[in-house]
C-alpha positions in Angstrom: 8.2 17.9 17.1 10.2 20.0 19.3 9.0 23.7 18.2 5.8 22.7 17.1 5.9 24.4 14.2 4.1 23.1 10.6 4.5 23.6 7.5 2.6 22.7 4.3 4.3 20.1 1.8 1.2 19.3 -0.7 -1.9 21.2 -0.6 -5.1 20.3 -0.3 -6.2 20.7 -4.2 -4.0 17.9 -5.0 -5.7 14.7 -3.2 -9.0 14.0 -2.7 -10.0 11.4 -0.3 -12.6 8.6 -1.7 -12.2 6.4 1.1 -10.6 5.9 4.3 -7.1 5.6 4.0 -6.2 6.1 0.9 -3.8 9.0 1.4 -0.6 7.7 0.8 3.0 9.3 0.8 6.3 7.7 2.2 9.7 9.5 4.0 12.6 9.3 1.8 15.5 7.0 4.0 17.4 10.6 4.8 14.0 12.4 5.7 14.8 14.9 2.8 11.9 13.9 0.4 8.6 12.4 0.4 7.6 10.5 -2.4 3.1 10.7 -3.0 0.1 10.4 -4.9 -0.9 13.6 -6.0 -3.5 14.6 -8.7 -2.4 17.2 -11.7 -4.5 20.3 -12.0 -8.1 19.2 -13.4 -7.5 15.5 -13.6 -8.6 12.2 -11.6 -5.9 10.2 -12.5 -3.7 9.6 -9.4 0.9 10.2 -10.1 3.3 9.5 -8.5 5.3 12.6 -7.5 8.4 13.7 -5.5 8.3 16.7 -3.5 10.9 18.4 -0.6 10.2 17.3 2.8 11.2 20.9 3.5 8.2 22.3 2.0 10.1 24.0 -1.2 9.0 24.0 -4.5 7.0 22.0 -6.1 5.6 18.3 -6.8 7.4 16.6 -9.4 5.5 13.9 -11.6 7.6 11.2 -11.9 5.0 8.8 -13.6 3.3 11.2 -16.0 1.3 8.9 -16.8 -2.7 9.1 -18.2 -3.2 4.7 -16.5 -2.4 6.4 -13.3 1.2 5.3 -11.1 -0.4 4.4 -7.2 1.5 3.9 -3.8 5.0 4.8 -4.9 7.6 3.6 -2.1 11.4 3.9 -1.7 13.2 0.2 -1.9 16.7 -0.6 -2.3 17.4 2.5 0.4 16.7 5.6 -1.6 18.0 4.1 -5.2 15.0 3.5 -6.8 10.8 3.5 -6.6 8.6 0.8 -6.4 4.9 1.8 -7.6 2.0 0.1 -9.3 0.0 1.1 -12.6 -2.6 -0.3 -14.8 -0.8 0.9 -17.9 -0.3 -2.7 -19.2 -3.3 -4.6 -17.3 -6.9 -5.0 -18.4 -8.3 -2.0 -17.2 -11.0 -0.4 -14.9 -13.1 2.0 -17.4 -16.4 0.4 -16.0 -15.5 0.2 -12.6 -15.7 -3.8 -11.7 -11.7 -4.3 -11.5 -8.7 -4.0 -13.0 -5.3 -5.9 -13.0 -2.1 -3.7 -12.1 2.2 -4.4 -12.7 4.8 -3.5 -10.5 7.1 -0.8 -11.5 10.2 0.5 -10.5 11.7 4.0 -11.4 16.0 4.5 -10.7 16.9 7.9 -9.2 20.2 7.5 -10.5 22.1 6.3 -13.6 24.3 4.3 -11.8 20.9 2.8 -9.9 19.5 2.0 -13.3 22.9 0.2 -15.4 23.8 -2.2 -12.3 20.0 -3.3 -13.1 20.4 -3.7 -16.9 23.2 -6.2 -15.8 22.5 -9.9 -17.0 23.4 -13.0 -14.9 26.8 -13.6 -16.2 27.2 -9.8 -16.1 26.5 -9.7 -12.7 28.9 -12.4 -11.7 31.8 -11.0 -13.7 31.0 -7.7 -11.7 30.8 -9.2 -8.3 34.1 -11.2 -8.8 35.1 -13.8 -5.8 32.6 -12.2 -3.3 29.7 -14.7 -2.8 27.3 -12.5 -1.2 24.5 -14.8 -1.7 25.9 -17.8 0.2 26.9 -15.6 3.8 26.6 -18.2 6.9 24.6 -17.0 9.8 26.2 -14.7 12.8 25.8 -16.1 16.0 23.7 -13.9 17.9 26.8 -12.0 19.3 28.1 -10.5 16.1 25.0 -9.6 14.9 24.0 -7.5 17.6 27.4 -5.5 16.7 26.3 -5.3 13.6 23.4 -3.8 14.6 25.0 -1.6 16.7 27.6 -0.4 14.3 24.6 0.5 11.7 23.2 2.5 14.5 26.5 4.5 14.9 26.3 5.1 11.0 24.9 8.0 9.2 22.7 8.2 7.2 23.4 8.3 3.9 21.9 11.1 1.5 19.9 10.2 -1.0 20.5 11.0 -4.2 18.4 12.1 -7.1 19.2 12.4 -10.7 16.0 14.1 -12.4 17.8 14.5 -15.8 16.4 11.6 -17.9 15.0 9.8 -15.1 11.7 9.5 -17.7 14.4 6.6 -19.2 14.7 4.8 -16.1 11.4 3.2 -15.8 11.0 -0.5 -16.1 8.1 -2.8 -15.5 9.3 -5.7 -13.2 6.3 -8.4 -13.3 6.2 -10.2 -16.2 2.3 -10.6 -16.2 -0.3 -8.4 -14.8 -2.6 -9.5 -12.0 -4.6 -8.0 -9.2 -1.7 -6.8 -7.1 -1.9 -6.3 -3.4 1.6 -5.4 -1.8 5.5 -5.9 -3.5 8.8 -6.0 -2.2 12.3 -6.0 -4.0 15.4 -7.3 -2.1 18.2 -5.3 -0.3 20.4 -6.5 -3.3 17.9 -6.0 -6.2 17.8 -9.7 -7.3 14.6 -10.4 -6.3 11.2 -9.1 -6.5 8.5 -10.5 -4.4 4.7 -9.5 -4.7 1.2 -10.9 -3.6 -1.2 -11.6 -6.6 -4.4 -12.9 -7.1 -4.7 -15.3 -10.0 -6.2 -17.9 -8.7 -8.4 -18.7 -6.1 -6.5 -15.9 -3.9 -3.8 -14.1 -3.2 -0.5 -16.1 -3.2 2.8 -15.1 -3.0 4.9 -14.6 -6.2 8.9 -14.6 -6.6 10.4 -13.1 -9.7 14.5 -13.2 -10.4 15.2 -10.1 -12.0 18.0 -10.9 -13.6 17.1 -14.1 -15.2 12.8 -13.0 -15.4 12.1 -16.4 -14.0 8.9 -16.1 -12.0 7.1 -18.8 -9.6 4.6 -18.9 -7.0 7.1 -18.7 -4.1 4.5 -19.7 -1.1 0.9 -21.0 -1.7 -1.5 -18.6 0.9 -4.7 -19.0 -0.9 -6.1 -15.7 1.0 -9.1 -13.8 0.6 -7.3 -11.1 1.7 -4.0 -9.8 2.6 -1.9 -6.5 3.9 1.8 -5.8 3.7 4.7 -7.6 3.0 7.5 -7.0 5.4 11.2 -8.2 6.1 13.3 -8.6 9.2 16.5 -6.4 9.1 18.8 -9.5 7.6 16.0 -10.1 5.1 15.7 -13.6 5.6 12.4 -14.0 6.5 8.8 -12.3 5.2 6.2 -11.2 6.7 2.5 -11.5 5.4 -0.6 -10.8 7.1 -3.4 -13.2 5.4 -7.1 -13.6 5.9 -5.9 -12.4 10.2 -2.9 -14.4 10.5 0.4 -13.5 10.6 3.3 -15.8 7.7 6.6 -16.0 8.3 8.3 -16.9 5.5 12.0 -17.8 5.4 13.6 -16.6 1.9 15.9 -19.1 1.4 14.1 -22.6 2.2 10.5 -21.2 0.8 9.0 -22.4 4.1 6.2 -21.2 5.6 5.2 -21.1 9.8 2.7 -19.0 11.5 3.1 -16.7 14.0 1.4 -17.2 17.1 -0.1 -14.0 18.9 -2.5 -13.5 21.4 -4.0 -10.6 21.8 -7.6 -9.6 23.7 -8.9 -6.3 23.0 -12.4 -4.5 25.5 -14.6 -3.1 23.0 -17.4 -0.8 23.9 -20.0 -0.8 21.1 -21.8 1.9 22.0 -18.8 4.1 21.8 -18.2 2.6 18.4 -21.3 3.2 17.2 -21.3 7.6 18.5 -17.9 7.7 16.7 -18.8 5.8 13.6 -21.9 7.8 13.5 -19.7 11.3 13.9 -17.5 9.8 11.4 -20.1 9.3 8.6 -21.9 13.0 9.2 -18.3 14.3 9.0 -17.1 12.7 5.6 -20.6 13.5 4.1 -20.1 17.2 5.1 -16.6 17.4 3.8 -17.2 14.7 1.1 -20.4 15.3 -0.6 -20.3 16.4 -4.7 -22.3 19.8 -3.6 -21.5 22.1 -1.3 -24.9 22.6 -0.1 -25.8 18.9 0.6 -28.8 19.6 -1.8 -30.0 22.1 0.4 -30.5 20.0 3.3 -29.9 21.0 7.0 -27.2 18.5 7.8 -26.8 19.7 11.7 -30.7 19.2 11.9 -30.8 15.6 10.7 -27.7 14.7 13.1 -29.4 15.9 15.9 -32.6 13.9 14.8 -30.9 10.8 13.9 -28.5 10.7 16.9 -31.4 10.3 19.6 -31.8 6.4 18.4 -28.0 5.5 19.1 -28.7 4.9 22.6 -31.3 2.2 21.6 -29.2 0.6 19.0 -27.3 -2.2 20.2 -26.5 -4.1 16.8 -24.4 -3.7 14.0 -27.7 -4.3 11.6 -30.6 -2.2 12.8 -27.3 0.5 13.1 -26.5 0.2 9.4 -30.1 0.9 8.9 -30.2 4.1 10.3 -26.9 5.2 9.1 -29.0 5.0 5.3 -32.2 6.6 6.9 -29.9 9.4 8.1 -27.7 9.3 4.1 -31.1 8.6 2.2 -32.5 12.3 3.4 -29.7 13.8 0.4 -32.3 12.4 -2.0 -28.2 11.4 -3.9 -28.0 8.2 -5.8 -24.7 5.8 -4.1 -24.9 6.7 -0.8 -25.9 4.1 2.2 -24.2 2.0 4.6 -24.5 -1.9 4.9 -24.1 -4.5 7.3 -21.6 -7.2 6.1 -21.6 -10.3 8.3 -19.0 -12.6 8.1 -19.3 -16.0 6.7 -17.9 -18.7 8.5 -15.4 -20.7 6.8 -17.5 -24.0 6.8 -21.0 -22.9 6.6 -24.0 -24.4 4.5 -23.5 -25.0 1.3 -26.8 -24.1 -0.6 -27.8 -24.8 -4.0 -27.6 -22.1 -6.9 -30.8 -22.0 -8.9 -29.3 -20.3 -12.0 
């Protein structure tokens, strides 16, 4: 940021974007690495790599992996990966949905044998020090606590690559259709949202004695992240719009109350959302001569309706007027309205 210069860390022919956002990479807690999804030369199938933030050299595949390894993510700050990967789940081959496991990868031997450790083993190693039953600070020493972490470097992260291919585990015990995990600062406890049921609920596994519950009932149709407070005694779900708090300990679960009011000009939506659409087609599209079709022409044709479009609907339609001139199979856009939660209940006739 302050001499604006850039540099390139992955190039282009490694990704390819299907949708919007689904480019993912994370900073490495020192800001020396990045860990991404990258493809290998001539394949589909998404890794999991590990590349210098600096720009040298090149990707590492961590995963190597033909089910795919998707959204790897530092935990445990810098010791290990969290990712997901179908490799044990029923699979996708014909497109309607696969189920997914959480994985971990240890950057370090070290990392990887204090994880191996049993209960008892654990105990023995831990001694006297019960970290697990620390009372609260009053709010005074734990804003010097805060403060003193501040002060702290940053420690550098280190990375073993010699026989890291040995220090991959799967965490769940079952596979599922995964949305987000999250394993504690100590390494105890691995927390994930899974759909099983009806919808996406919140699971708890111990990973030192496998035991694995539903840790809080949500029920959602859908869900985002799951975050934690510095102190890690509360999480942090987003489901179906509202925001979980979760305390770790007691397994209860509040909502958050926000308020928020946001001044939406449709009209503006609709002129980006149409930009937005032209754009991916033109960078997006399987041939490079959009089947020989004059793509500025038909933007400049089908942009003279947007001022007399002043629903979601009738805009949807024109988007697939404006697509449907490729003469390509899969392309259209569609107006999705959503159901309230206690609508009509109408009959299914087989």
């Amino acid at each position: 940021l302050a001499t604006k210069s850039i540099r390139e860390i992955m190039p282009k022919e490694r990704s390819y974007s299907y949708a919007d956002g689904d480019q993912h990479f994370a900073w490495s807690p020192d800001g020396k690495w990045f860990l991404l999804n990258f493809l290998q030369d001539k394949q589909w199938i998404s890794q999991s790599g590990l590349v210098a933030a600096d720009g040298s050299g090149e990707i590492i595949d961590l995963s190597q992996s033909g089910y795919g390894a998707d959204e790897p993510r530092w935990s445990r700050n810098g010791q290990m990966m969290l990712y997901y990967s179908s490799r044990d789940g029923m699979k996708n081959h014909a497109s309607w949905g696969g189920e997914r496991d959480v994985y971990a990868m240890f950057f370090t031997q070290e990392a990887f044998d204090k994880y191996k450790l049993n209960q008892e083993e654990h105990d023995l190693l831990k001694g006297d020090k019960e970290e697990d039953d620390e009372e609260e600070e009053d709010e005074k020493s734990s804003k010097k606590e805060e403060k003193k972490e501040e002060d702290e470097s940053i420690k550098e992260v280190k990375i073993e690559l010699e026989g890291i291919e040995d220090r991959k585990v799967r965490l769940t015990i079952h596979s599922s259709r995964l949305a987000d995990a999250h394993v504690s600062k100590k390494g105890d406890f691995l927390y994930y949202l899974a759909r099983i049921e009806k919808g996406f609920d919140l699971w708890q596994t111990n990973l030192r004695t496998r035991e694995t519950k539903v840790f809080s009932k949500l029920g959602a149709r859908s869900v985002g992240q799951i975050l934690s407070d510095k102190k890690e005694r509360y999480l942090y779900i987003l489901a179906d719009g509202k925001n979980h708090k979760i305390d770790i300990k007691k397994g209860e679960k509040s909502k958050v109350s926000n308020d928020g009011e946001m001044l939406l000009n449709e009209a503006k939506e609709r002129k980006h959302l149409f930009e937005h659409v032209w754009r991916q087609v033109q960078k997006k599209f399987y041939k490079i001569d959009l089947h020989e079709i004059d793509w500025d022409f038909y933007k400049k044709e089908y942009a003279r309706f947007l001022p007399h479009i002043n629903n979601k609907q009738d805009f949807a339609e024109m988007l697939s007027e404006m697509l449907g001139e490729l003469n390509a199979s899969h392309t259209g856009a569609r107006f999705r309205p959503r159901q309230k939660e206690k609508g009509s209940a109408t009959a299914s006739l087989g």
